[in-house]
C-alpha positions as CSV (number, residue, x, y, z in Angstrom):
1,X,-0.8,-9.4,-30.2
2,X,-0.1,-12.3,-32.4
3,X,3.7,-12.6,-30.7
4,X,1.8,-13.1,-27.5
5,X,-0.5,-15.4,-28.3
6,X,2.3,-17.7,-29.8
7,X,4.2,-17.1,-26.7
8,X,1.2,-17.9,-24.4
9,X,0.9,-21.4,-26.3
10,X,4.7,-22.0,-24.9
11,X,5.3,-20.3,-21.8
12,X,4.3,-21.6,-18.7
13,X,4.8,-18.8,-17.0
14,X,2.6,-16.6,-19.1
15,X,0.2,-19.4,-18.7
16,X,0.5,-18.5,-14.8
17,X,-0.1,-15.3,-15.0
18,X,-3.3,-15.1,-16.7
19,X,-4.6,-17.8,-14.5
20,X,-3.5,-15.4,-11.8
21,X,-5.1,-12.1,-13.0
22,X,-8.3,-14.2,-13.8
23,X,-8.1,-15.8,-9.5
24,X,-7.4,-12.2,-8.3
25,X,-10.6,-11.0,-10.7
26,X,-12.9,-13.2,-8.6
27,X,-11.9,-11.7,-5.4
28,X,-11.8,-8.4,-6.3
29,X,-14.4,-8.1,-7.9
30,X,-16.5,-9.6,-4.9
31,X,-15.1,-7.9,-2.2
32,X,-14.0,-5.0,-4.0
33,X,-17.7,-4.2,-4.6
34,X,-18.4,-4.0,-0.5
35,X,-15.1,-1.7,-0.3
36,X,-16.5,0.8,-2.9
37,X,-20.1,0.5,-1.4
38,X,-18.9,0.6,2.1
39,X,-16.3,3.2,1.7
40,X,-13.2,1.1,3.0
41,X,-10.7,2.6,1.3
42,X,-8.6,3.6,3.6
43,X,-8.9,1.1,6.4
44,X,-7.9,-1.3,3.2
45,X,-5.1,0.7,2.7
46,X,-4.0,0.2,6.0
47,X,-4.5,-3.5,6.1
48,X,-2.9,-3.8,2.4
49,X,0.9,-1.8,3.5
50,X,0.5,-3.4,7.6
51,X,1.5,-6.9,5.1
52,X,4.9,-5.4,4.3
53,X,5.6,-6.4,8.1
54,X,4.7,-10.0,7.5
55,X,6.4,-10.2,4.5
56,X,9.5,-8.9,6.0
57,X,9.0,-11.5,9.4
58,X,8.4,-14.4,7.4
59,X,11.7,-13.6,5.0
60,X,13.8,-13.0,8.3
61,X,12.7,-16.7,10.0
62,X,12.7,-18.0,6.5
63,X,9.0,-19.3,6.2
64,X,7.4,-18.6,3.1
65,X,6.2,-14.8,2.3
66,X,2.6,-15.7,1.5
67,X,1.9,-16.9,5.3
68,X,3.5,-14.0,6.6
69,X,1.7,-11.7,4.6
70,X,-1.8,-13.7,5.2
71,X,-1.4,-13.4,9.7
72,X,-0.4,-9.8,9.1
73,X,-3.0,-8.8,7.3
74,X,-5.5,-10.7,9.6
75,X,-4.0,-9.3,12.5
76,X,-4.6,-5.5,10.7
77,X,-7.6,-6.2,9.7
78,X,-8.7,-7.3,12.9
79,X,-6.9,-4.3,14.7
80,X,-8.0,-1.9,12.2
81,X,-11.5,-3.0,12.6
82,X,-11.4,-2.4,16.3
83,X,-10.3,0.9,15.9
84,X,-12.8,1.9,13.6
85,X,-15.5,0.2,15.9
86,X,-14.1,2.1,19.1
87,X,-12.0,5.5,18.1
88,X,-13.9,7.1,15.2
89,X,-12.6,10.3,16.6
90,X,-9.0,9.4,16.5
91,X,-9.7,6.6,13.2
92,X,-7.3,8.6,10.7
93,X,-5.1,9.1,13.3
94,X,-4.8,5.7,14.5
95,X,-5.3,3.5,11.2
96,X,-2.3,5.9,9.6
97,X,-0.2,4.8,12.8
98,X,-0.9,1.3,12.0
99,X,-0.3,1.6,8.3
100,X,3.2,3.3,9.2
101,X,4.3,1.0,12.1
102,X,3.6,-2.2,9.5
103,X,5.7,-0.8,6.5
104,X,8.5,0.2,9.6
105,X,8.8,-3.1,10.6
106,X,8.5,-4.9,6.9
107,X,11.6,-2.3,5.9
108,X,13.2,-3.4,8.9
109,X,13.0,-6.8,9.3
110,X,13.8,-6.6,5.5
111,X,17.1,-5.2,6.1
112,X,18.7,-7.3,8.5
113,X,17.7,-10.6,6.2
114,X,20.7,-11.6,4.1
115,X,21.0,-11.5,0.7
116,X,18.8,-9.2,-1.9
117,X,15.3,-9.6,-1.2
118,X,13.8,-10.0,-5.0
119,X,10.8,-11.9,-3.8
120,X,10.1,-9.3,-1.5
121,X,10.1,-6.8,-3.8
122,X,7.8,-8.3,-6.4
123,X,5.5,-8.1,-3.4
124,X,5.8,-4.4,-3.0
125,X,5.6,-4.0,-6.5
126,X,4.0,-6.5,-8.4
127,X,5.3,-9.8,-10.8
128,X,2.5,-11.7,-11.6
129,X,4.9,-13.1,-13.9
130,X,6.8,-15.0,-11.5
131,X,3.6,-16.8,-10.0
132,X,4.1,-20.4,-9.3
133,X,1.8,-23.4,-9.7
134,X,1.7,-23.4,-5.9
135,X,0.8,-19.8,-5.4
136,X,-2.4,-20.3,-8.0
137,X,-3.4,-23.1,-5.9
138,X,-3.4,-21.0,-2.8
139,X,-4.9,-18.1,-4.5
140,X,-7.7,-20.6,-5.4
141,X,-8.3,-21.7,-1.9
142,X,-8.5,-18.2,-1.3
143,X,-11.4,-17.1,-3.6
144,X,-13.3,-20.3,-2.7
145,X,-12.8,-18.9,1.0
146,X,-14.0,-15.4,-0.2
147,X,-16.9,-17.1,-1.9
148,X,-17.9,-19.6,0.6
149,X,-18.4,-16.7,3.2
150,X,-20.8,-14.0,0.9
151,X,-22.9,-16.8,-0.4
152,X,-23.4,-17.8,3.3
153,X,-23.5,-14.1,4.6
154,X,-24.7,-12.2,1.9
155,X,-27.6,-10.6,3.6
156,X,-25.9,-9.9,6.8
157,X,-22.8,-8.5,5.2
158,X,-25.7,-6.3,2.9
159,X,-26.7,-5.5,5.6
160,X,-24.1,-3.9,7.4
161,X,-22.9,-1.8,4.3
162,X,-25.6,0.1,3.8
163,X,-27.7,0.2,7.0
164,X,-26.6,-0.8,10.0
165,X,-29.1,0.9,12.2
166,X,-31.4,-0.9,10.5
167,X,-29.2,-4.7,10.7
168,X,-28.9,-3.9,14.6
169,X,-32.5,-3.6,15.2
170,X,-33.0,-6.6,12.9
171,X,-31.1,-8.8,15.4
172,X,-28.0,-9.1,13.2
173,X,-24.6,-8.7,14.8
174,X,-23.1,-6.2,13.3
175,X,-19.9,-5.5,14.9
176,X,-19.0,-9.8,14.0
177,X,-20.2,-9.5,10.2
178,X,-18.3,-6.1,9.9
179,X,-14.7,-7.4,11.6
180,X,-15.3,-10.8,9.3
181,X,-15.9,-8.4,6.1
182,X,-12.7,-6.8,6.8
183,X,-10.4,-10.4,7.4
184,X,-12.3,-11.1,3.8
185,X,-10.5,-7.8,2.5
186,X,-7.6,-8.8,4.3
187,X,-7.7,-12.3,2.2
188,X,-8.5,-10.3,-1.2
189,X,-5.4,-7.8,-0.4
190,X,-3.3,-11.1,-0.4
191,X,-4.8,-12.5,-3.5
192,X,-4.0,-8.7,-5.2
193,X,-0.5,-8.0,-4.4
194,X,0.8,-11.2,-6.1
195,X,-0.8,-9.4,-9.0
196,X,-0.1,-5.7,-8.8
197,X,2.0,-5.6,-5.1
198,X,0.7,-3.4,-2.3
199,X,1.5,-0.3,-3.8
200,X,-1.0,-0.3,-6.2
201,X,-3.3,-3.2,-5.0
202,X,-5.9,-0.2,-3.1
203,X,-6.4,1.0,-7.6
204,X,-7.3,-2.7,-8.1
205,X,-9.8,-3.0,-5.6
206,X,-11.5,0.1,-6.0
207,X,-11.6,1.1,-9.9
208,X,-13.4,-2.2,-11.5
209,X,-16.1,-1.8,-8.7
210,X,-16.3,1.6,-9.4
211,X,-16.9,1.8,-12.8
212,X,-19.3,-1.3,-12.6
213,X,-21.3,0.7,-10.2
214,X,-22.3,3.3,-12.6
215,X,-24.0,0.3,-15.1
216,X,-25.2,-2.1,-12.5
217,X,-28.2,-1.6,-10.8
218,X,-27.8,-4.1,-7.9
219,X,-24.9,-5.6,-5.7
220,X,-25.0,-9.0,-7.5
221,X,-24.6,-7.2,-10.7
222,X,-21.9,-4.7,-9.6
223,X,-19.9,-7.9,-8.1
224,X,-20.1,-10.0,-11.6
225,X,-19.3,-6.7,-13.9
226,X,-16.8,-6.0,-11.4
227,X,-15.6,-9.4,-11.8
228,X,-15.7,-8.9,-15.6
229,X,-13.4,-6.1,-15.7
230,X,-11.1,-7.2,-13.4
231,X,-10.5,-10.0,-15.3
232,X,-10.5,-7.6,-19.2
233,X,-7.8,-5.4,-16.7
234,X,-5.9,-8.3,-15.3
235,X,-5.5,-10.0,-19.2
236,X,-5.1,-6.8,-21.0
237,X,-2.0,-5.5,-18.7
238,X,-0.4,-8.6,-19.4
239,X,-1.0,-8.5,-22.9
240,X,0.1,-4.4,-23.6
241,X,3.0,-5.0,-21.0
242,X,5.0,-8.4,-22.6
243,X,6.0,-7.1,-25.9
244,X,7.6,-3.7,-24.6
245,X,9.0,-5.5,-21.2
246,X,6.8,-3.5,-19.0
247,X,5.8,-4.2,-15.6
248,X,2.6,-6.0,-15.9
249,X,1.5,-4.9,-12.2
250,X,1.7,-0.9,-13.6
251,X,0.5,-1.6,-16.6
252,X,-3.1,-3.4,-15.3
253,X,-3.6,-0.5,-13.0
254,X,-2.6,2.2,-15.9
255,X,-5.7,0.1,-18.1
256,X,-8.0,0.0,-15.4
257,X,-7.0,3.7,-14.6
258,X,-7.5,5.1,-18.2
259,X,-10.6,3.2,-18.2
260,X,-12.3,4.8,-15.6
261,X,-11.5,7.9,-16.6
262,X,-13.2,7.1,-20.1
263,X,-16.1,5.8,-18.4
264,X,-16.7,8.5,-16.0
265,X,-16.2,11.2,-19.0
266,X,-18.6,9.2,-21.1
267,X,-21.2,9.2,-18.3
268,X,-20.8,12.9,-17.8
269,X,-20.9,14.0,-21.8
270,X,-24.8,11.5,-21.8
271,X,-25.6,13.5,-18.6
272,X,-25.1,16.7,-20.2
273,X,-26.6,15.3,-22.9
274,X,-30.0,14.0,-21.2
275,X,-30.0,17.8,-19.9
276,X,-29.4,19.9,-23.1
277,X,-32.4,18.1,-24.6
278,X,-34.8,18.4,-21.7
């Protein structure tokens, strides 16, 4: 602990990566809560490995990896969401084509780029070490994005998650608020896998919100908590991985991971407790 501390004074890069883990808490925690709540998952999933093809077009043409990754997932997002909207019986079907096709195309486009692709790879995997000054300013432009749209839309997007029968007969247009909800995933899954890479960026999104939603009692509160231990996850990875050389990505979701499980145990054993003493 106290080596890392004394590190963090000197290291920029360190320096980096909490600021990193802290932007990423914001929108995760946000958006993360409307995933959990909404059950989106799995089109998330979709939209998070469909960025391996951006990656891999933006490395082939030499433009940077970030805007690559930011169209592709826009473009899933927004073809994902039209799926789900119009083929619920073929959904699975069709969001695991898309989810496929993407990673195809990232692995190819990959391949025939000379050289050996490290940056690409801490994009699959995860280096929030390795975060630049420039990156934390576009992953700050990012969350003010994020935060900009709920404050505006925070009804309308409540809306839609949990009823909306109810938002279609109210007027609101559901179909617009749900595609823009997804492109606001799309923009979180971008802030995530400079943190934890799109392997494990679907744990990120889902766990904090989870575990918040079992003490918070509204969607504001689950969304701060959320925030909260995204931010304890994001800070406490780095922290357990630096002095045995781990990889921080792993070792963020392995903390948020062991967490949950404690939580969920500890709910269950005061649930069987409430009941033994009825």
């Amino acid at each position: 602990m106290l080596d890392f501390i004394d590190a963090l004074t000197t290291h920029r890069f360190l320096q980096h990566a909490l600021v990193a883990g802290l932007l990423a808490s914001v929108g995760c925690g946000v958006i993360g809560t409307y995933v959990v709540v909404k059950r989106l998952g799995y089109l998330a999933g979709g939209i998070a490995h469909a960025v391996l093809a951006g990656l891999g077009v933006a490395r082939f043409y030499d433009k940077p990896p970030i805007l690559g990754a930011v169209m592709a997932a826009m473009i899933a997002a927004l073809l994902i969401g039209w799926i789900s909207l119009r083929a619920k019986q073929h959904e699975d079907t069709l969001i695991s084509s898309v989810w496929a096709l993407g990673m195809a195309i990232g692995v190819l486009f990959i391949a025939r780029t000379p050289g050996y692709n490290t940056d690409l790879m801490a994009y699959l995997f995860g280096n929030i070490l390795f975060v630049s000054g420039q990156q934390l300013l576009l992953m700050a432009c990012l969350d003010l994005l994020i935060l900009v749209a709920v404050v505006l839309f925070y009804k309308q997007f409540l809306a839609v998650a949990f009823d909306e029968e109810f938002a279609r007969a109210r007027g609101i247009h559901t179909e617009f608020f749900y595609m823009l909800l997804l492109c606001l995933v799309a923009l979180t899954v971008v802030l995530l896998i400079q943190v934890v890479g799109l392997i494990l960026v679907i744990a990120l999104l889902s766990l904090p919100p989870t575990i918040a939603a079992a003490y918070a009692h509204s969607v504001k509160g689950i969304m701060f908590l959320a925030s909260l231990l995204s931010a304890a996850f994001t800070t406490g990875g780095i922290m357990l991985s630096y002095q045995p050389d781990l990889p921080a990505g792993a070792t963020i979701v392995v903390l948020a991971g062991g967490c949950f499980l404690v939580s969920t145990a500890l709910l269950r054993m005061r649930r069987g407790g409430y009941r033994g003493t009825a």
